[in-house]
Phi, psi and omega in degrees: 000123174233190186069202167239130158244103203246042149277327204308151157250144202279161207287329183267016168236018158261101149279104182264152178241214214292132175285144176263320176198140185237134167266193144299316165322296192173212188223162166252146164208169203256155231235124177265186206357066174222161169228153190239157194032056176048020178203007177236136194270140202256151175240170192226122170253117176262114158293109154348109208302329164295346191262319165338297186287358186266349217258138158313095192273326149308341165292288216325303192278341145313300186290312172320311156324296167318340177248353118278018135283353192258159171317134177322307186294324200276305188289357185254340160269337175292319191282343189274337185244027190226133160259085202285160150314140198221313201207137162296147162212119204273151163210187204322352199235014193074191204313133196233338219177191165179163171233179210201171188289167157296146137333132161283164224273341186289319172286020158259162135219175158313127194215118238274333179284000177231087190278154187063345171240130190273145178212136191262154200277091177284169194286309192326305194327329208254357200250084195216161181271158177293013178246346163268337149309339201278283231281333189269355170086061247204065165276125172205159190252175150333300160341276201336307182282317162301349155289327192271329166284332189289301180324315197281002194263309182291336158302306195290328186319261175018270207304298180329298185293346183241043162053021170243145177236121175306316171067275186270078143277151176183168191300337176301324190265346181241152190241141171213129158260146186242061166237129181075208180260153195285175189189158180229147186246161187246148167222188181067038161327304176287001155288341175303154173254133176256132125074046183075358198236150228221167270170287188231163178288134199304139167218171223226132169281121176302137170085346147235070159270125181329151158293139158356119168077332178294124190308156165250142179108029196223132195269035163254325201261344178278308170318330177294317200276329186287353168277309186308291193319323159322311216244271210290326162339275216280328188296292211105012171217168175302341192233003296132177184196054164303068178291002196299308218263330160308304169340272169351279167319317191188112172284335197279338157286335163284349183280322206283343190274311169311320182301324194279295175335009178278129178313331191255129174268034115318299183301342188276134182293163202252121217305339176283322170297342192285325187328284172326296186303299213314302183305326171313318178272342161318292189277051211199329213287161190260226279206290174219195168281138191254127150322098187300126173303171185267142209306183186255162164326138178279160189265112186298156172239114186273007162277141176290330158294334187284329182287333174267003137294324142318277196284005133328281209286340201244023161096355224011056156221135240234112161279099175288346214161107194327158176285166175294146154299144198269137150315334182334148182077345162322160231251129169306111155283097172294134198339177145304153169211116337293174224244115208248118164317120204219126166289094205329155178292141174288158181272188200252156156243156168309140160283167164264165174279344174281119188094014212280337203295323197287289212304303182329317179279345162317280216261327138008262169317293181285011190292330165312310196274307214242332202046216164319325190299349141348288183270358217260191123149089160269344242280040190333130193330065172031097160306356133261280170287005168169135174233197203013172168250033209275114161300200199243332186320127157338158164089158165216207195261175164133188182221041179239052181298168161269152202246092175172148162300304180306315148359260180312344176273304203287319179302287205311324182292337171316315200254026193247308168315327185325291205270357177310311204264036179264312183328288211307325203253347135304329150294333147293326160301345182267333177284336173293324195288317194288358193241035186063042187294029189098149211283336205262318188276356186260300211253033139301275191302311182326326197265352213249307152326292148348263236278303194285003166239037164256325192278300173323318177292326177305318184285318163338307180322291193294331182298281186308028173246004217246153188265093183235022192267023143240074168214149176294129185285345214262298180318326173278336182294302214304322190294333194281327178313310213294296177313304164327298194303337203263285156329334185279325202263341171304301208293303165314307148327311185279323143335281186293345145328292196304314206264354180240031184263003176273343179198101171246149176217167176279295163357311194291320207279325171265338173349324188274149221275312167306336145272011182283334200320289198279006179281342188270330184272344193265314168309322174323282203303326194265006167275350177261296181315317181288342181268327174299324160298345183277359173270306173280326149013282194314295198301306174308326201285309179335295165220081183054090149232165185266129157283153187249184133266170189298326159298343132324334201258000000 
């Protein structure tokens, strides 16, 4: 980051409070007393000191410019559906951040496995089967979702005509309510491309990905996506490019859909064509949801050589289930310190309907622990609007701590950052286990369970090595409980990988004497964490350290 701005504001007038999210980028956190037009509470996104020299602080500072540059109505609608750039914010080394609106309050909701707690409802939430809606307490109809496309088509025309492209959509970056009429907010703004010029370079939410070689950051290539998003609203998953059941609902939305997924970005319809239809199938839509029908049949071929040349060519093994997806295009994550060989987190696959009922109540449970990331994936929490958690805090590990609490607080927050990005990618693994991905996919999550209860054991390490002794002795036991404990239930897992890949079902899988292992051990882990913030909280806040939830640590 170069140059001067002296509109930026400086990093010592950002009273930062609680964290909302950490990427690949940096982290976001909410801003105390500031408003943006006296009535919307501001988040402050901090880039990452690593991240800092690649990013263009001239785009940066163009989008900021850009929104009291449109005509009052155009700028007043970008700001009610965006969380657009609002303000630079500088420190001793230039441009560091900026700061943008909050998610507005319609795009939280209650979600029955978090009872009492609003979390905002990102899309991943709805691209789901209708038995993970029941359990997240998740009503939304046929209408509905086609209310929720019409709204986002007219927003992406809208952003197109006024030279902005979204580029990296996915369900990470969009938000939605079903209050009123539905509707949606967009965030990772500064990832957009304006008006051809791009901040960093575009990158891709795994499984929403471009075809092969076709540029990225092109309202050809939003088109593309806006057919996925499209296709799996109605499918129910993160993934596939199932159109039976959008068919179902509206063939004419399903021809519009097949069309954006056309190799030739010519062919995709353009988000003002979606117009016409959508409103058509609003008033049309049925009821519930239709059942996809069954694919249609191959035309048999009775010859027998052709069929052992078939099963020639084809290994004679019946390709079931797509291979994992690869990461490639993901928003860049700077190593681990030190920095440890790691197997990507796996991408997610369609479930079977058999059994889904079992996995839903499955997924429940685990949602306490894991939360969305569960149903998602991006993501590892996203190398787009995030695949990791990794934070910003000062300090590192070691036993050479400053002999003072502040110190020895600011080293523990070092090694507290350590473990942020392992949750997304053991919760996704655990949701790949449950739904059998195969012999090549168990032992893909078996390496994924490995690693994070190596990395967890490492941290142990590091903990009994850090010079902590005018720190609460009870707040370091808890951490130390937790973090053992969260490691006891990675090994268990991996165990139980190992132990259902000659014949998994889900049924094999809770069944099993490992998974019982790791639910007594994951109960352990979130009963130390939750006493260790009521310890540490006080204490970060004291001194400017990030505080966490428990589910953080």
């Amino acid at each position: 980051m170069s140059g001067v701005y002296p509109a930026a504001m400086d990093i010592g007038r950002v009273v930062k409070e609680r964290k909302f999210d950490s990427g690949g980028q940096g982290t976001v956190w909410a801003v105390k007393d500031r408003r943006i037009n006296k009535s919307w509470p501001v988040a402050y996104k901090e880039y990452k000191p690593e991240i800092r020299p690649q990013v263009r602080v001239d785009v940066l500072a163009e989008m900021v410019d850009f929104m009291p540059a449109l005509e009052h109505g155009t700028g007043e609608w970008l700001a009610n559906c965006t969380a657009w750039p609002a303000m630079l914010v500088k420190d001793s080394a230039g441009v560091c951040g900026f700061l943008m609106r909050q998610i507005p309050g319609p795009f939280l909701r209650e979600f029955a496995f978090a009872p009492g707690e609003k979390k905002a409802a990102g899309f991943e939430y709805l691209l789901n089967p209708g038995d993970y809606l029941k359990t997240a307490g998740i009503s939304i109809t046929p209408r509905q979702r086609f209310e929720l496309l019409l709204d986002f088509a007219r927003t992406l025309g809208r952003l197109h005509s006024l030279g902005i492209v979204v580029g990296d959509l996915s369900p990470k970056n969009m938000f939605f309510s079903l209050e009123g009429a539905p509707r949606c907010f967009l965030i990772d703004c500064d990832a957009m491309v304006l008006r051809g010029k791009s901040m960093l370079p575009q990158a891709e939410t795994p499984n929403w990905n471009l075809p092969d070689g076709e540029p990225k950051g092109t309202e050809s290539g939003d088109a593309y996506k806006f057919g996925l998003l499209a296709t799996r609203l109605f499918a129910g998953e993160q993934d596939g490019k199932d159109f039976r059941v959008l068919r179902a609902a509206d063939a004419a939305v399903g021809r519009l859909a097949e069309q954006s997924l056309s190799a030739d970005p010519a062919r995709r319809p353009k988000p003002e064509e979606w117009l016409t239809v959508l409103t058509s199938a609003i008033s049309t839509a049925p009821a519930t949801l239709p059942k996809a029908p069954p694919p249609a049949s191959a035309p048999r071929n009775t010859s027998s050589r052709a069929q052992s040349a078939a099963a020639s060519r084809a290994g004679n093994r019946p390709q079931t289930r797509p291979k994992a997806a690869t990461r490639s295009g993901a928003r860049p994550t700077p190593p681990r310190t030190p920095p440890r060989p790691r197997r990507p987190a796996p991408a997610s696959q369609g479930k079977s309907h058999a059994g889904r009922w079992v996995i839903a109540v499955i997924l429940l449970l685990l949602a306490l622990r894991y939360g969305p990331g569960l149903y998602e994936e991006l993501n590892e929490n996203s190398a787009s609007s995030g695949s990791g958690r990794p934070g910003l805090g000062s300090g590192g590990s070691g036993a050479s701590a400053e002999n003072s609490e502040e110190g020895q607080a600011r080293a523990l927050s070092g090694l507290l950052e350590r473990n942020e990005g392992n949750r997304g990618s053991v919760g996704e693994a655990v949701r790949r286990m449950m739904a059998c991905p195969g012999s090549s996919g168990l032992l893909e999550v078996q390496g994924v369970f490995e690693d994070a209860a190596s990395e967890r054991d490492d941290l142990v390490q590091e903990l009994a090595a850090l010079d902590v002794d005018l720190l609460s002795s009870s707040m370091t036991e808890n951490l130390e409980s937790g973090w053992q404990a969260s490691a006891d239930a990675d090994r268990a897992y991996a165990q139980l990988a190992g132990e259902v890949m000659s014949g998994c079902t889900s049924g094999a899988v809770v069944s099993s004497a490992y998974w019982d292992e790791a639910n007594r051990a994951n109960t352990r882990a979130t009963s130390a964490k939750k006493d260790f913030v009521s310890d540490w909280n006080p204490l970060a806040d004291e001194y400017g350290l990030p505080t966490m939830a428990w589910d953080e640590v």
